[in-house]
C-alpha positions as CSV (number, residue, x, y, z in Angstrom):
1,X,128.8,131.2,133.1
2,X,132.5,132.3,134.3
3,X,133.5,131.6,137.8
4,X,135.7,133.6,140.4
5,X,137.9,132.7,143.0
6,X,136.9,133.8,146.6
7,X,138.6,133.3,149.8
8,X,136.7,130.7,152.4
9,X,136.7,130.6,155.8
10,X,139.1,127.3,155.6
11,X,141.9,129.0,153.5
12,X,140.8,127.4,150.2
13,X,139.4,129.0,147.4
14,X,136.0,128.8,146.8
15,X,134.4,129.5,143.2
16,X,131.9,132.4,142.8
17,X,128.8,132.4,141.0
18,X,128.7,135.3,138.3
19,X,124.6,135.1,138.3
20,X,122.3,135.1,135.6
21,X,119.3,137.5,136.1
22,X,116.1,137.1,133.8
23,X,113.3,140.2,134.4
24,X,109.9,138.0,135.2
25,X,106.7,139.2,133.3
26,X,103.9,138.4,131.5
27,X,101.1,140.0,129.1
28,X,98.4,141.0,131.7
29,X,97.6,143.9,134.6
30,X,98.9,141.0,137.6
31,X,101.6,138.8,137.1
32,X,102.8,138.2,140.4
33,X,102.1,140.9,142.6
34,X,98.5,141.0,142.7
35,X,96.0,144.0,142.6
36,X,99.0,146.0,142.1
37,X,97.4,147.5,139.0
38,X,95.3,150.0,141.5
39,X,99.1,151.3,142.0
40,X,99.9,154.8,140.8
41,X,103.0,153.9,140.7
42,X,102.8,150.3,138.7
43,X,102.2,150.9,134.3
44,X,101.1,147.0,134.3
45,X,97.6,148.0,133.1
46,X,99.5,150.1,130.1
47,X,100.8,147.1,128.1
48,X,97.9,146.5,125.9
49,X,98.0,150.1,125.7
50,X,101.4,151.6,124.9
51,X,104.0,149.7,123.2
52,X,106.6,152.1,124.4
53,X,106.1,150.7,128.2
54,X,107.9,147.3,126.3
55,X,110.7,149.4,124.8
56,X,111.1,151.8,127.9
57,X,111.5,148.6,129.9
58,X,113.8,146.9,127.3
59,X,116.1,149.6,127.8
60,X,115.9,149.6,131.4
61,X,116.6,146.0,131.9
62,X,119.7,146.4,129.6
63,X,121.2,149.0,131.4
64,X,120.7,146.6,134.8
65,X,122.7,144.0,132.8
66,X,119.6,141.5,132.8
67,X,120.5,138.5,130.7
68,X,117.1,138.3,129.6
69,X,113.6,139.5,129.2
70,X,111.1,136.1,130.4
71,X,107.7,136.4,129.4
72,X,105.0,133.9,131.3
73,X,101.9,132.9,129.4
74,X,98.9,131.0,130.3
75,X,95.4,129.9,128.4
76,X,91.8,130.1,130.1
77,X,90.6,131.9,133.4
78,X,91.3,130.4,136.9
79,X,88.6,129.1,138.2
80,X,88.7,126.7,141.6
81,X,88.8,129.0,144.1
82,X,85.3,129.9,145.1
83,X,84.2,127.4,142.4
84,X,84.0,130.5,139.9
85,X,86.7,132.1,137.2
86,X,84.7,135.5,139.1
87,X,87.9,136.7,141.8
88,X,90.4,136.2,138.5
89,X,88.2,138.4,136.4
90,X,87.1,141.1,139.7
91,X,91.3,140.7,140.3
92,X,92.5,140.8,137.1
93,X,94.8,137.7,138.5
94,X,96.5,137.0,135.0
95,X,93.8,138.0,133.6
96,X,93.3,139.4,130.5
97,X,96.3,137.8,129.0
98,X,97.5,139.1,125.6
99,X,100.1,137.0,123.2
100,X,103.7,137.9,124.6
101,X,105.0,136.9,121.5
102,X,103.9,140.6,120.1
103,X,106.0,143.0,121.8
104,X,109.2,140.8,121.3
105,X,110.5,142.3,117.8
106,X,109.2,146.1,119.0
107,X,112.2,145.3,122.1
108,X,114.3,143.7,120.2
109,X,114.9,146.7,118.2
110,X,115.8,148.8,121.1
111,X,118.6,146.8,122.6
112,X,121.4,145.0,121.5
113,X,122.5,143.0,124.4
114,X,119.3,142.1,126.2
115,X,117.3,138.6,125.3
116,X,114.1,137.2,125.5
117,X,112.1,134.4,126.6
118,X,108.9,133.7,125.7
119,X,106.1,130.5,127.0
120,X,104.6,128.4,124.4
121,X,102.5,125.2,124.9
122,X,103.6,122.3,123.4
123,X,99.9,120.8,123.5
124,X,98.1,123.5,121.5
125,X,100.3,124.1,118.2
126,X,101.8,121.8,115.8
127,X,105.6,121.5,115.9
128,X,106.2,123.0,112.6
129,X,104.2,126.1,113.2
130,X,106.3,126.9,116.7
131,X,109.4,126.0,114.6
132,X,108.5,128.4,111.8
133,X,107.7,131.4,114.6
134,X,110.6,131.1,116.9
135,X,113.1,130.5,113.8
136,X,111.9,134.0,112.5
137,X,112.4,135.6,116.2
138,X,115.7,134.4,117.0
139,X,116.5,135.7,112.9
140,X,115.1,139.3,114.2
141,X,116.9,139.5,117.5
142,X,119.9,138.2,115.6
143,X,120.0,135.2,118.2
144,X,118.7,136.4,121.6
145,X,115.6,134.2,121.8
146,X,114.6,131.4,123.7
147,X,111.3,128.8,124.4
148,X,110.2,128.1,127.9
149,X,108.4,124.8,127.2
150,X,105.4,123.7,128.5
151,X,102.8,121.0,128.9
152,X,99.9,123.6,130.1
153,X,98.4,121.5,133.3
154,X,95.4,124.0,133.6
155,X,91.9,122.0,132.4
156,X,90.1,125.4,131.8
157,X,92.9,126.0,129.0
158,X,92.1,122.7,127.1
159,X,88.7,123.8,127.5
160,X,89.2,127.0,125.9
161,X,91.3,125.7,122.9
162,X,89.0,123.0,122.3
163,X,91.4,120.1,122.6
164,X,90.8,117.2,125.0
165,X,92.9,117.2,128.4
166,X,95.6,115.0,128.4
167,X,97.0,113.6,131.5
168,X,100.2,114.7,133.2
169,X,102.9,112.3,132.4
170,X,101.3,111.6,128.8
171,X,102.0,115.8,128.2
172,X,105.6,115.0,129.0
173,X,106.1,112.3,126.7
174,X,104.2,113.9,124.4
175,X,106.6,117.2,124.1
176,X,109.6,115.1,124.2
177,X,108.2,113.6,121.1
178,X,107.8,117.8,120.1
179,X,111.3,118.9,120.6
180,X,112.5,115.9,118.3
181,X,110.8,116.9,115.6
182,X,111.7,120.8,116.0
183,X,115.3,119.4,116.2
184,X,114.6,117.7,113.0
185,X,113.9,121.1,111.1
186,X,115.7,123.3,113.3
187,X,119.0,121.2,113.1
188,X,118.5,118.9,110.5
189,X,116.9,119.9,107.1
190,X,119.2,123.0,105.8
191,X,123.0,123.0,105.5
192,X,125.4,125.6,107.1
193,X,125.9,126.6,103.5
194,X,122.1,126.1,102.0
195,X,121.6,129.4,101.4
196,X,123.9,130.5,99.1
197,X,122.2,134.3,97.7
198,X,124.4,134.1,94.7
199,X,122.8,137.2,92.2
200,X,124.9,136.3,89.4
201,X,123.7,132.7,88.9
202,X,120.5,133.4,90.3
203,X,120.5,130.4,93.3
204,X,119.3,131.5,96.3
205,X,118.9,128.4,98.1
206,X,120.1,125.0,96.9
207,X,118.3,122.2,96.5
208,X,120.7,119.8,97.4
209,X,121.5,120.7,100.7
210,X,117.8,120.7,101.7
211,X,116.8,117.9,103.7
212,X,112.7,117.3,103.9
213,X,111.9,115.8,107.0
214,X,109.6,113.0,107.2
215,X,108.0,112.2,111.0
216,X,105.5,109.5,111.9
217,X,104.0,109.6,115.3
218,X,101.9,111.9,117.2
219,X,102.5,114.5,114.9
220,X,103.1,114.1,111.3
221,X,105.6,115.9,109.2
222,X,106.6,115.3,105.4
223,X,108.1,118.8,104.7
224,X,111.9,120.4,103.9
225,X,112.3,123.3,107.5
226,X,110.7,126.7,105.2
227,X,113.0,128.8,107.3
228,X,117.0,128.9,106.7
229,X,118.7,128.2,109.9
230,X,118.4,131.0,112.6
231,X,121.8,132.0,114.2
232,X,121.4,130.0,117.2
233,X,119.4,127.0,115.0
234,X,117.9,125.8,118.1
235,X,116.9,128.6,120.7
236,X,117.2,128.7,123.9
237,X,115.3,126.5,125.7
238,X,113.7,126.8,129.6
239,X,111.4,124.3,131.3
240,X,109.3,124.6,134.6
241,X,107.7,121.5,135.3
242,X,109.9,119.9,138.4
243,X,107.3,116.7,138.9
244,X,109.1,113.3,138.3
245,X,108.2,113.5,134.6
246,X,108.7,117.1,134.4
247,X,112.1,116.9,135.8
248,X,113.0,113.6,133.6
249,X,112.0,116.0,130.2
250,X,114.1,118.8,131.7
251,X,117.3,116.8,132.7
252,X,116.6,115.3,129.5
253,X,116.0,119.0,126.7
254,X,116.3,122.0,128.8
255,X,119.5,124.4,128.8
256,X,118.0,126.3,131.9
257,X,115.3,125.2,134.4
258,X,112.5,127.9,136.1
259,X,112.0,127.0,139.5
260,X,110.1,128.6,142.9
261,X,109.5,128.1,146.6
262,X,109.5,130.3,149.4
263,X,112.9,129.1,150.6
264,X,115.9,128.0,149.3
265,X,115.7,124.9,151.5
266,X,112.5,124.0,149.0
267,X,114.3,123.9,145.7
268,X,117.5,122.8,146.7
269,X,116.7,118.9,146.7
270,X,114.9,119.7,143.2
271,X,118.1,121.1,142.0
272,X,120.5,118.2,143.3
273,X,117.9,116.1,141.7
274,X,117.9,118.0,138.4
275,X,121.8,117.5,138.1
276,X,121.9,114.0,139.1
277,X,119.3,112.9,136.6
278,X,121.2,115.3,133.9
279,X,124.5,113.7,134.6
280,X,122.8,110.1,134.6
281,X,121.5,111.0,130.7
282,X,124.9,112.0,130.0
283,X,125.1,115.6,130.2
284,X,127.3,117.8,132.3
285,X,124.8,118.5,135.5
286,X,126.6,122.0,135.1
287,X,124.6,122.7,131.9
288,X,121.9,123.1,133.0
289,X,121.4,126.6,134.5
290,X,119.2,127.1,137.0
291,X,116.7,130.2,137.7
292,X,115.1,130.6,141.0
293,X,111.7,133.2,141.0
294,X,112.0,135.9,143.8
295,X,110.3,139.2,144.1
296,X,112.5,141.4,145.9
297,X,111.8,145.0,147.3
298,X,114.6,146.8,147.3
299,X,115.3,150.1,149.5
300,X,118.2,152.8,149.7
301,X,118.2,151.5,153.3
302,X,115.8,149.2,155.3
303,X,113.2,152.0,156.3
304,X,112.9,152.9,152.5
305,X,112.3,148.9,151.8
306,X,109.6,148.7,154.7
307,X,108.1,151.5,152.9
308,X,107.4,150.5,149.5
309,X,106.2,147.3,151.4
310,X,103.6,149.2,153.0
311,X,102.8,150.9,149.8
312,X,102.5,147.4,148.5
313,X,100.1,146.6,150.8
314,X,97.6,148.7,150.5
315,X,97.1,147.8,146.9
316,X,97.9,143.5,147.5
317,X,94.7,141.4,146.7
318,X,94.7,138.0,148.3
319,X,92.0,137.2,146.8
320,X,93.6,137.4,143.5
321,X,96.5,135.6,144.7
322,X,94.4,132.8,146.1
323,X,92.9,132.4,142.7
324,X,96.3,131.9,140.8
325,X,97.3,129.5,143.8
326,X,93.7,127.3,143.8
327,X,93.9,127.1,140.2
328,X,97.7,125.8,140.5
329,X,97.0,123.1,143.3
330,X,93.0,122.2,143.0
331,X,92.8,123.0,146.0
332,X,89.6,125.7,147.2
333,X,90.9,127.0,149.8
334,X,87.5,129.4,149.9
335,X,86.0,125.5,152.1
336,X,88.7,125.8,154.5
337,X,88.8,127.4,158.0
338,X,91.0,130.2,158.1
339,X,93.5,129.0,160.4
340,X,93.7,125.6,158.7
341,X,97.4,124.7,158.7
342,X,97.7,123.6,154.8
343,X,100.3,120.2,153.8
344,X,100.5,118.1,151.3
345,X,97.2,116.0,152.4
346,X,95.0,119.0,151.3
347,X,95.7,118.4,147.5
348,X,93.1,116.6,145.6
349,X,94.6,113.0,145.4
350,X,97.0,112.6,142.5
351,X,97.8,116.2,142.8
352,X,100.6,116.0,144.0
353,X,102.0,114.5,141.3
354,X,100.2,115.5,138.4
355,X,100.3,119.5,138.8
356,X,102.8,122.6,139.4
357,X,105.3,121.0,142.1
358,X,106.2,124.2,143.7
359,X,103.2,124.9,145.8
360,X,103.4,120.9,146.9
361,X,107.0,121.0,147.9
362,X,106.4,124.4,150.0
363,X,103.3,122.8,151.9
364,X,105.5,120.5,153.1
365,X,108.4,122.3,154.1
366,X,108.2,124.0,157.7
367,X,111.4,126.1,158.6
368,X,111.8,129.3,160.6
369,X,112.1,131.6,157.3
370,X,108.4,130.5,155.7
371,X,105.6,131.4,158.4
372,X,103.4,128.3,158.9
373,X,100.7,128.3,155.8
374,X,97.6,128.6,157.6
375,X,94.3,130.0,155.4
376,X,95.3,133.2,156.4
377,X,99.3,133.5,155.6
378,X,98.8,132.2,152.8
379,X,96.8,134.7,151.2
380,X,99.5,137.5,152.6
381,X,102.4,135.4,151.4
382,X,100.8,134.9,147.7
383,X,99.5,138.0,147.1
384,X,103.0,139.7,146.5
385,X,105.5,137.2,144.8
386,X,103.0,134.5,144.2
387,X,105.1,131.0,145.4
388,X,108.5,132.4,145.5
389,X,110.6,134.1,147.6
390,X,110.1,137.7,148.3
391,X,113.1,139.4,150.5
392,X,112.8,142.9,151.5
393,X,115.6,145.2,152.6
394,X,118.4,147.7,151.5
395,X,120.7,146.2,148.4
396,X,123.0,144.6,151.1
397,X,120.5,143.1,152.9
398,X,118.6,141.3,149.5
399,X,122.3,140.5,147.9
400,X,122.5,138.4,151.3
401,X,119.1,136.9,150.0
402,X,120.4,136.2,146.9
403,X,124.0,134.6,148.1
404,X,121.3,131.9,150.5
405,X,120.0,130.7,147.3
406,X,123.5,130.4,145.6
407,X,124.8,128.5,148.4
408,X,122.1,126.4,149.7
409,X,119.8,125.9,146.8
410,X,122.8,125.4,143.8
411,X,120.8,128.1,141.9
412,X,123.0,129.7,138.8
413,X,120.3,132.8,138.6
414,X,117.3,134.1,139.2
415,X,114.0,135.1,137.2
416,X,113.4,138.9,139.2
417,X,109.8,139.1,139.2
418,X,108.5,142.9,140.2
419,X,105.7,144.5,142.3
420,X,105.5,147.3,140.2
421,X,106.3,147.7,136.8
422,X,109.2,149.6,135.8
423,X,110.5,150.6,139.3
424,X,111.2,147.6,141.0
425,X,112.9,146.0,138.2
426,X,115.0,150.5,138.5
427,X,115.7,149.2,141.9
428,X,117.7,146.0,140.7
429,X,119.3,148.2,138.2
430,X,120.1,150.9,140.2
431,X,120.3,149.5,143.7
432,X,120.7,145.4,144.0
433,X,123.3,145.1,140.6
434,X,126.1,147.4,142.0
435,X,126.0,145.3,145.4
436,X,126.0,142.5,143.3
437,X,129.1,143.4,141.5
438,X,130.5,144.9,144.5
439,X,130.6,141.2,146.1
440,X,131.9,139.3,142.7
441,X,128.3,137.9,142.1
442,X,127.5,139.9,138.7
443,X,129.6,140.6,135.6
444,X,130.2,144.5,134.7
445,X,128.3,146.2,132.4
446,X,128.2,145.6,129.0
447,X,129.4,148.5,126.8
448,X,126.5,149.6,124.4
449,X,129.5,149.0,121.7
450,X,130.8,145.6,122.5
451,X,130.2,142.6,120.3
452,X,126.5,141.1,120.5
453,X,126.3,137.4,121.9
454,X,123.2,135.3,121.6
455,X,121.3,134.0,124.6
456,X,123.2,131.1,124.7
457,X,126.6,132.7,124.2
458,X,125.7,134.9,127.4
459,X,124.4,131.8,129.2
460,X,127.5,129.3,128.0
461,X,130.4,132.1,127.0
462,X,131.3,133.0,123.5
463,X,131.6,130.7,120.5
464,X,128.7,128.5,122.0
465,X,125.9,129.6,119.3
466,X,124.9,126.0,118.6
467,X,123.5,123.7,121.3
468,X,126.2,122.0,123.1
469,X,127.2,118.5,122.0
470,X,126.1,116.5,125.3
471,X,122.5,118.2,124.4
472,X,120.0,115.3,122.8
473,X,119.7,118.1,119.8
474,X,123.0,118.0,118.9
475,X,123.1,114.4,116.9
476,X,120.1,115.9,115.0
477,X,122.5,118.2,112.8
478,X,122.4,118.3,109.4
479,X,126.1,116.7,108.9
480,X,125.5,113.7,111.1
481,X,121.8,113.4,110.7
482,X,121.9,110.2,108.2
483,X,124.2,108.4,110.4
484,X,122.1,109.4,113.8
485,X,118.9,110.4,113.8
486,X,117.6,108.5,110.8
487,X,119.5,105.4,110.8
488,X,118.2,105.6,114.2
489,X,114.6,105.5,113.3
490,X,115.4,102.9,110.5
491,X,116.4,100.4,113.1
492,X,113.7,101.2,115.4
493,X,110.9,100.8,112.7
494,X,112.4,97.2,111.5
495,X,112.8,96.1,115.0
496,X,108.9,96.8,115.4
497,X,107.8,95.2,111.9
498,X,107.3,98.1,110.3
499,X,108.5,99.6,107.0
């Protein structure tokens, strides 16, 4: 991501951010604003219906400049608050959710410069089946796809999959376990040159620059990659999970890290803690690019702002908000007395630990920007924006918003989640991006004509296809595999007795 200078206060130059902005979304009427499907003005309940709402928006987002298009996804109905899955369903709090795989291909075909981001589990599919699907997808967007990884921490999901639950930290080392083998086949089983479509002496592919890959553990693979490599071999690839061992896989694999709170002051010792852990792997702590989730609503001026908050409003379920937030903490709310003031102690023992980090780290904070989370706020607070920020104003008054995060939290983008679906993710395009560019925070438009970089080109700069040699993935390539990866696992298997 390119840097300006900027004058300080102090007379020294101070680099500028150019931000990152990922549109936040996911396959179902409520993502993160709540009940907002009763909204005349929200399409949200027209995605299982229309596939142009997906284009419309791809087109949208790549006239606002988004980097990229980040699709959530979840398995099984939340179900701790009240005891029941019943406010989810009555809600329609993520629920129904629909594959977001689908409409990536139909947006893709629309844009040229816009990306895409889509969540997969890595404790519901085997490794070879994600490699095979996300090969083909970065193929079809000609390298603008990547993989937010997760564990999937949600019992009711292993429940509806019919796999047993595995605990926390064993889901971590489990996918790390995951993305090796992926970099096996992604990186390591075809030569740059494999494919060689030579009509005259009738070779398509050869043979001896096909590497099968053979892996022994959790998973089992014996099997040469049945895709030729993708532009980017390797997507993109995102992580959420900021517990100890969800932060350890991430400063370990990820290129980009999804995090949330209701103040910068919450994520900001998550994201010093990110970089020192990268930097103590060996990577640059630079790298890794961080995305913070806010839900912004954005006005010509302040009194236009307060009024599509009010709008908002009328159609905001805290009920289905509390359902999403229960579910994520295990913690039914529905028990407690109304003005209850909510910390840390509340969560079921080992909660803390084991489950989604952000609503943990924001029960404990207590600063004059969050209101204190009684019951009752919390329900308003969650009910539009979910556990992330949610600043309201004209396009000065959000940028402001925006810069906080930059400065205090070390953030290098954000994931723009919306209240209603297109016109609040208009109103970054239309109202928030000039200001943006107007303070150096935001690169220009990109002409519909210029050349078309992959997501991790825009992410990195141009040239950088391939993951970056710092990344784990890198000594899995195909010209240094022998001498890495599998003398590697020769040593390892004699030092244990086995052969």
């Amino acid at each position: 991501m390119a840097s300006i200078n900027a004058p300080s206060t102090n007379g020294l130059a101070k680099p500028k951010k150019k931000l990152l902005l990922n549109a936040f979304d996911m396959f179902t009427p409520s993502h993160l604003a709540f009940g907002q499907w009763r909204n005349p003005s929200d399409q949200s309940k027209d995605k299982r219906r229309h596939l142009s709402y997906w284009t419309d928006l791809a087109k949208t987002l790549e006239k606002g400049n988004f980097v990229g298009y980040f699709l959530a996804d979840t398995y099984g109905p939340y179900d701790v608050y009240k005891g029941s899955s019943e406010p989810a369903f009555r809600t329609g709090a993520q629920w129904p959710m629909a594959d977001p795989v689908i409409p990536i291909s139909a947006m893709a075909s629309v844009t040229r410069h816009l990306n895409f981001a889509v969540t997969t589990s890595t404790s519901y599919e085997q490794p070879y089946v994600v490699a095979k699907r996300f090969s083909t997808l970065d193929h079809l967007t000609g390298g603008r796809f990547g993989w937010n990884i997760v564990t999937s921490w949600k019992q009711a999901a292993s429940k509806a999959v019919g796999l047993p639950y595995v605990d926390h930290d064993t889901r971590y080392d489990n996918a790390d376990e995951y993305l090796r083998i992926l970099y096996k086949l992604w990186e390591g089983s075809w030569a740059d040159d494999a494919l060689v479509e030579d009509s005259e002496k009738g070779v398509y592919a050869d043979p001896t620059k096909i590497r099968s890959i053979k892996h022994d553990g959790r998973w089992h693979v014996d099997a040469p990659f049945i895709v030729d490599p993708s532009p980017q071999r390797t997507p993109v690839l995102f992580q959420a999970g900021t517990s100890a061992a969800g932060m350890k896989f991430g400063s370990t694999h990820a290129e980009a890290i999804f995090v949330a709170g209701l103040s910068p002051h919450v994520v900001a010792p998550r994201v010093k803690q990110i970089r020192e852990q990268a930097a103590a792997a060996g990577r640059d702590p630079q790298s890794i690019k961080i995305f913070a989730m806010i839900t912004p609503i954005i006005g010509i001026d302040e009194e236009d702002a307060e009024c599509k908050h009010r709008e908002a409003l009328k159609y905001a379920s805290e009920e289905g908000g509390l359902a999403q937030w229960c579910a994520a903490t295990g913690v039914d709310v529905s028990k407690l007395d109304l003005d209850h003031l909510l910390t840390e102690k509340d969560l079921p023992h080992g909660h803390w630990q084991r489950l989604q980090q952000s609503s943990a780290y924001n029960l404990q904070y207590s600063g004059d920007d969050v209101p204190p989370l009684t019951v009752r706020n919390l329900g308003k607070l969650v009910a539009i924006g979910g556990s992330g920020s949610m600043p309201k104003g004209s396009p000065s008054q959000v940028a402001d918003v925006f810069e906080q995060w930059v400065d205090i939290a070390d953030v290098d983008g954000f994931n723009i989640a919306y209240v209603v679906s297109p016109g609040s993710f208009e109103d970054v395009t239309n109202l928030l991006a000039p200001e943006l560019r107007r303070r150096g925070l935001l690169e220009d438009p990109i002409l519909e004509d210029a050349p078309v970089l992959t997501y991790r080109e825009r992410i990195y700069g141009a040239g950088q296809k391939g993951l970056r040699s710092d990344h784990p993935g890198f000594k899995y390539k195909y010209s240094t595999y022998e001498e890495t990866v599998a003398k590697d696992e020769v040593t390892k298997s004699k030092s244990s007795g086995v052969e």
